[in-house]
N, C-alpha and C positions, 0 to 999 in steps of 0.2 A: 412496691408490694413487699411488705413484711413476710419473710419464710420461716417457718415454725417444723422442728422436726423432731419426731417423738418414735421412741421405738419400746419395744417390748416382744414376748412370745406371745401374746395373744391364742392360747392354746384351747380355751374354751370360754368363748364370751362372756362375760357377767356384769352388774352394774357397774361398777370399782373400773375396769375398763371406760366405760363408756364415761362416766364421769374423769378420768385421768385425760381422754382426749378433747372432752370438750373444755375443759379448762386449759389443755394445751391447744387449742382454735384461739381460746380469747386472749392469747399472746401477740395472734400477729393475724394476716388476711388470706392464706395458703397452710393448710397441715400437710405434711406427707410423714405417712408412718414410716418404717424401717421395720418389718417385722425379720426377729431372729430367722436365722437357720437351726435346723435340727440340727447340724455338727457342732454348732458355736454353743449351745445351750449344755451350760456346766453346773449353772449353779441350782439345779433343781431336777426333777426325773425330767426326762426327754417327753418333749408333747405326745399326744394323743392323735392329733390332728396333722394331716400333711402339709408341710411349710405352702403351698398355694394353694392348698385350699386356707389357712389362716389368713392369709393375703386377701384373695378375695371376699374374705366375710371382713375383714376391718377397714379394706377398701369400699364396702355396702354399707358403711355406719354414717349417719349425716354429718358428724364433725370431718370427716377426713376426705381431703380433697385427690390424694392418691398416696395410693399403697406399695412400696415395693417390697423386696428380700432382701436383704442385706447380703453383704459378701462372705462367703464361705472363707478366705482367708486374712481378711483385713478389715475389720468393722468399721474404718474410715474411709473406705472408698466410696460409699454412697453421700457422706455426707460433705469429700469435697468435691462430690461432682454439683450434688445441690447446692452447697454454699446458703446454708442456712443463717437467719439472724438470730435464730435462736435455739437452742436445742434443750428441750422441755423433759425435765428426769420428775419419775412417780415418785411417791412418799416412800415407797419401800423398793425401789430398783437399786440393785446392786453395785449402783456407780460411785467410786471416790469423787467427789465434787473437782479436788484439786488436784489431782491425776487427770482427769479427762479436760481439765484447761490447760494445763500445762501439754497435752499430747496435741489438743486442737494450735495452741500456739507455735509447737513444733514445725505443724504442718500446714501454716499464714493462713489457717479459717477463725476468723472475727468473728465468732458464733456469741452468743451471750448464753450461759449455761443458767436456768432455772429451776428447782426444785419446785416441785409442784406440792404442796403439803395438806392442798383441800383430798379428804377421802370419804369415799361410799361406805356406809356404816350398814352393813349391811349380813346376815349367815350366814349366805353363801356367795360374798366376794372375794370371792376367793376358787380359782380352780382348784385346786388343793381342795378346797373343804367341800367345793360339786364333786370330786373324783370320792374322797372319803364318803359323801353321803349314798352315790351310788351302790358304792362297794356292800356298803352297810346294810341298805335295803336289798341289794340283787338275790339276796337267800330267798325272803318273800315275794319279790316282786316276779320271778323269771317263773313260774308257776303261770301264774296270771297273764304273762308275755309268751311262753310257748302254746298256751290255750287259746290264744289270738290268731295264730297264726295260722 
């Protein structure tokens, strides 16, 4: 069984998601996500959503066979417990390619590192740009949403 391991903040679902994991499936016959901690996540504002409940919604998508958290102080702990064949990086994650082969070789995991470069073309793939459009509408929209209630 080929092992495929893909991680990200999955902070608020969108196509671009679901398209990065199902082309991380068709690497191998098992995906298991790695989804960020709130502590680890530096390189963008802090999610929205609680690290398990992120978990559990990327663990409910049909490409991914299981879902964990990643380690709060060592982002390789998960992946030499899994001992993956492959570890599947998006078009746009923030990973040095030859940095993160040289740290897996450090640490005797045979992973095969893939950039994944098929992407969701899509206005709002992007968390980032669902958070901006909220933001944008919520003048108008919260009118019409306290009226509901």
């Amino acid at each position: 069984m080929r092992k495929v391991v893909a991680t990200g903040t999955f902070d608020i679902i969108h196509p671009g998601h679901i398209r990065f994991l199902e082309e991380a499936k068709k690497l191998g016959d098992y995906l298991v996500v790695i989804v960020a901690r709130e502590k680890n996540v530096k390189h963008k504002p802090k999610p929205i959503m609680p690290e398990e409940q992120r978990r559990r919604v990327v663990e409910a998508l049909k490409p991914v066979d299981e879902a964990i958290l990643g380690d709060e102080e060592d982002i390789f702990k998960p992946i030499e417990r899994i001992k993956p064949d492959v570890i599947a990086l998006g078009y746009d994650q923030h990973f040095d390619e030859e940095w993160l082969k040289k740290e897996l070789e450090k640490r005797g995991i045979k992973a095969e590192v893939v950039r994944i470069r098929e992407k969701e073309d899509c206005e709002l793939c992007s968390s980032a740009k669902i958070i901006e459009r909220i933001v944008n509408l919520a003048p108008s929209r919260l009118k019409d949403f306290q009226e509901r209630k």
